[in-house]
C-alpha positions in Angstrom: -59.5 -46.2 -4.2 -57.5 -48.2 -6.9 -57.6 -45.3 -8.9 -57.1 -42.6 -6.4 -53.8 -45.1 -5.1 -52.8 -45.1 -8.5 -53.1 -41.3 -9.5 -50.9 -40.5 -6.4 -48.4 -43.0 -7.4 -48.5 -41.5 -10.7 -48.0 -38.2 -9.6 -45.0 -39.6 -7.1 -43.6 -40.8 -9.9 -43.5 -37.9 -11.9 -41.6 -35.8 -9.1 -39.1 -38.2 -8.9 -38.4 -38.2 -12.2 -39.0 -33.8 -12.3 -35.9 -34.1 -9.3 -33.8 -36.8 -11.6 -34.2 -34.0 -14.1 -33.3 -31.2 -11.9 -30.4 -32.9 -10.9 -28.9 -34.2 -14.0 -29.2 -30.7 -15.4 -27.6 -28.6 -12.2 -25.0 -31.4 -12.8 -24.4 -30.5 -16.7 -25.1 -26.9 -15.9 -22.5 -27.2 -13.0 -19.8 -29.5 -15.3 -20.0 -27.0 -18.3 -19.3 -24.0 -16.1 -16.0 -25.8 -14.6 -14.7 -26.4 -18.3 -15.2 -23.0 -19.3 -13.1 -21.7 -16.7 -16.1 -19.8 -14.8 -15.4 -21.8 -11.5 -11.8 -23.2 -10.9 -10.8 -25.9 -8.5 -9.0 -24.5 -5.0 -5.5 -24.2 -5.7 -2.9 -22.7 -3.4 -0.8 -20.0 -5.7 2.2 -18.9 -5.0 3.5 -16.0 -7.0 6.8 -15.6 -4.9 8.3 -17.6 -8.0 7.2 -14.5 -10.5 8.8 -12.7 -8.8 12.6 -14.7 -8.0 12.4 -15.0 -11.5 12.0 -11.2 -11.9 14.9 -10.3 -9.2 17.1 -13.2 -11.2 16.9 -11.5 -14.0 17.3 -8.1 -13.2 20.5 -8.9 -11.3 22.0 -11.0 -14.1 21.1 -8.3 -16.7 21.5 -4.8 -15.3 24.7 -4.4 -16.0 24.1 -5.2 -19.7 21.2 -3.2 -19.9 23.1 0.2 -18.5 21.5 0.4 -15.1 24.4 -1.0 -12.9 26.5 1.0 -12.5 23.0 3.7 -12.9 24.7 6.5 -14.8 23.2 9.7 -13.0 22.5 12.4 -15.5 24.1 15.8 -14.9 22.5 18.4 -12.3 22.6 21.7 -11.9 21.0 23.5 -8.8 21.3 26.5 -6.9 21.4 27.0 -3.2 21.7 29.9 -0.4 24.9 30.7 2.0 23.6 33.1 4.2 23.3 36.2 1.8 24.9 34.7 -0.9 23.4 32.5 -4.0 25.6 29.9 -4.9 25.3 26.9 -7.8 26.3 23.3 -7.6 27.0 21.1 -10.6 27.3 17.1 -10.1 28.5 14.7 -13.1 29.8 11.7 -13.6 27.6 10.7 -11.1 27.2 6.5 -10.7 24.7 4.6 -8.0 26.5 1.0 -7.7 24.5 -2.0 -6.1 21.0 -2.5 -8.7 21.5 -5.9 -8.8 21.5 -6.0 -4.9 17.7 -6.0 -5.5 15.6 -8.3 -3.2 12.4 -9.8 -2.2 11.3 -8.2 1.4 8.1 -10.4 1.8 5.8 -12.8 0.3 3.6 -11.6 -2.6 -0.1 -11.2 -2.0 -2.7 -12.0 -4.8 -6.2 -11.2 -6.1 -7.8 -13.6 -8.3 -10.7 -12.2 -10.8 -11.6 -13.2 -14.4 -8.9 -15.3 -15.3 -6.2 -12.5 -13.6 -4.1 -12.0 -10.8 -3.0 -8.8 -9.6 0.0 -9.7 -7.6 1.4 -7.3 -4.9 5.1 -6.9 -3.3 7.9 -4.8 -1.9 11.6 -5.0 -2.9 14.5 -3.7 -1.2 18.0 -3.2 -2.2 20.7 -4.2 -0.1 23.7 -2.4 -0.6 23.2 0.9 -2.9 26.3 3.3 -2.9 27.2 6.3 -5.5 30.0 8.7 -6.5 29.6 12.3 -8.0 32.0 14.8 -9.0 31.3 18.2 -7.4 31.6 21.7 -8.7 30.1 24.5 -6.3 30.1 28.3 -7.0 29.8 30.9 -4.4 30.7 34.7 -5.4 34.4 34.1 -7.0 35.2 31.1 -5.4 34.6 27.7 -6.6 35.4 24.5 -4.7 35.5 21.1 -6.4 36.2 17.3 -5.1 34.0 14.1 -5.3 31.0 13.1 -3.4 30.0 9.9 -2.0 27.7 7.5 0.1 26.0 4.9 1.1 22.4 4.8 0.7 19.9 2.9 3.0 16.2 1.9 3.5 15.1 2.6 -0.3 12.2 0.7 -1.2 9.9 0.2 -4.4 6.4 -1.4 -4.0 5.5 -3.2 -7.1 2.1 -4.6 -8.6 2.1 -7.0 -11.3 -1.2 -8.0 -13.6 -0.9 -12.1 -14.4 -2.8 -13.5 -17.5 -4.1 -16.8 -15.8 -6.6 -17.4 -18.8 -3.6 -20.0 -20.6 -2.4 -21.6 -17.4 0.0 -23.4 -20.0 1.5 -20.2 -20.6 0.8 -17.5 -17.6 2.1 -13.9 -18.7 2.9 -10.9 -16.4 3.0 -7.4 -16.9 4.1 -4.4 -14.4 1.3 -2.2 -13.7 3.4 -0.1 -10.6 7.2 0.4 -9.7 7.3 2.8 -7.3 9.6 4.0 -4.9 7.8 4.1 -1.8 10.3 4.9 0.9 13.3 7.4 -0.3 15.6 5.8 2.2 18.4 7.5 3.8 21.7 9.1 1.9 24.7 9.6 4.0 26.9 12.4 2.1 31.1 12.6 2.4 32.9 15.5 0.6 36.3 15.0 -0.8 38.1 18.4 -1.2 41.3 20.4 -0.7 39.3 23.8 -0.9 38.7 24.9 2.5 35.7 26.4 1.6 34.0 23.2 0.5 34.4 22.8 4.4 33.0 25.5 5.1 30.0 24.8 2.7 29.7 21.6 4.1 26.6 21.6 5.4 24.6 23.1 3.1 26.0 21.0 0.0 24.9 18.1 2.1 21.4 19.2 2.1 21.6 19.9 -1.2 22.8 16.5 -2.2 20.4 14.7 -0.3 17.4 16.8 -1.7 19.0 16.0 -5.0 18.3 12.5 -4.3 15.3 12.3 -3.3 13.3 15.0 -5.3 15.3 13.8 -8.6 17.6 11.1 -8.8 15.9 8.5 -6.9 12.8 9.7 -9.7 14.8 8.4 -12.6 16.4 5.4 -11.4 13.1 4.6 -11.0 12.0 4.7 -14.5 15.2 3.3 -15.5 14.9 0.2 -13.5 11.1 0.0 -13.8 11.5 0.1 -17.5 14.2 -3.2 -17.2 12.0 -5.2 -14.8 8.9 -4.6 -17.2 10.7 -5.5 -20.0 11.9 -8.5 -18.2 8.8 -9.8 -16.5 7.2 -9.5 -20.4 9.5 -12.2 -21.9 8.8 -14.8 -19.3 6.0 -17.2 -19.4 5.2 -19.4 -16.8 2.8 -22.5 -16.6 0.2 -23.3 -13.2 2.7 -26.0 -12.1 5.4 -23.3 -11.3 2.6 -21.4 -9.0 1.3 -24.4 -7.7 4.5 -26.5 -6.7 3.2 -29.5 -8.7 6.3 -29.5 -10.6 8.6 -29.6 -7.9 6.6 -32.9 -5.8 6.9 -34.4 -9.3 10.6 -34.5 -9.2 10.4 -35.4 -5.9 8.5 -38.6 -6.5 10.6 -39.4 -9.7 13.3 -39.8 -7.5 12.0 -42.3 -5.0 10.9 -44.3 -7.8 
């Protein structure tokens, strides 16, 4: 019996120890994982700061980088009154109000391998343009100005963070895209009474100007400035996290 107790004591022993050993290794398995990165800690990001910095910029340097005022390029396009053709020419055209750009909503994340593809929508509050007009309709050929307002334009916008450095977080623009063409109101300037009586029909012209074609190239325009913004700036974990900011806070109670 003395040996039978001390076999099974033995052998109770030795799976304790086999569970120590388990344990100890899940633990080093478990710490070595967390310093590489695989698993982070819970933190609560918030990217709304990428993307403040973003609007910042863009509305302190659009006018230096040529897209506020937006210089329209010149169109041509051709259009029907009743059974004439006619042709309408627009230069000098401007859109005024890029750096009225805004934030609509908070930006929503998706964590994966050391990224973050961050998602949002901007707005623009207060867009307006002008356009000289030439139209051509048999002999006659009315010209004036055009102008507007323009409303409701939109640009959904995804962003790819490199989390990997969180000492130095990088962004890039994946998608700027104008998802909502808004609304263009149209006024005519002219002395020619038959710009009046074109009215109409140069107003749907203008407006399908804007959104088959104009509204397509300030798009590129101002995508190519925010990319080219959002890829100078560098950002660290504090910024996303707040830390930074409850820092200051507690310096100054101290």
């Amino acid at each position: 019996m003395v040996i039978c107790c001390g076999l099974l004591s033995a052998n109770s022993n030795a799976m304790k120890f086999t569970a120590l050993l388990s344990i100890f290794g899940a633990c080093v398995i478990a710490s070595a994982v967390v310093e590489c990165g695989l698993i982070a800690p819970r933190l609560t990001l918030s990217f709304n700061s990428i993307l403040d910095n973003l609007i910042t910029s863009i509305q302190k340097n659009a006018t230096g980088y040529g897209v506020n005022p937006y210089n329209i390029k010149d169109i041509n396009d051709t259009f029907h009154f009743g059974l004439l053709k006619g042709g309408l020419y627009l230069d000098n055209g401007k859109i005024y109000g890029i750096d009225t750009i805004f934030r609509t909503g908070n930006a929503s994340a998706d964590l994966e391998g050391g990224h973050a593809t961050v998602d949002v929508s901007l707005g623009f509050k207060d867009l307006t343009y002008t356009m000289d007009f030439a139209a051509k309709v048999g002999k006659l050929g009315p010209r004036g100005k055009v102008s507007g307002d323009i409303t409701n334009l939109f640009v959904d916008v995804t962003l790819l963070a490199n989390m990997k450095n969180t000492s130095d977080i990088t962004a890039n623009i994946q998608k700027f895209k104008l998802t909502d063409k808004g609304e263009v109101t149209v006024h005519f300037d002219s002395k020619d009474l038959i710009a009046e009586m074109l009215l109409n029909t140069l107003n749907e012209v203008v407006t399908k100007l804007f959104k088959n074609v104009i509204f397509d190239m300030m798009e590129k325009e101002v995508g190519k400035l925010a990319n080219s913004t959002i890829s100078k700036m560098h950002l660290d974990i504090d910024s996303l996290t707040g830390r930074s900011a409850t820092r200051l806070a507690h310096g100054r109670r101290h």
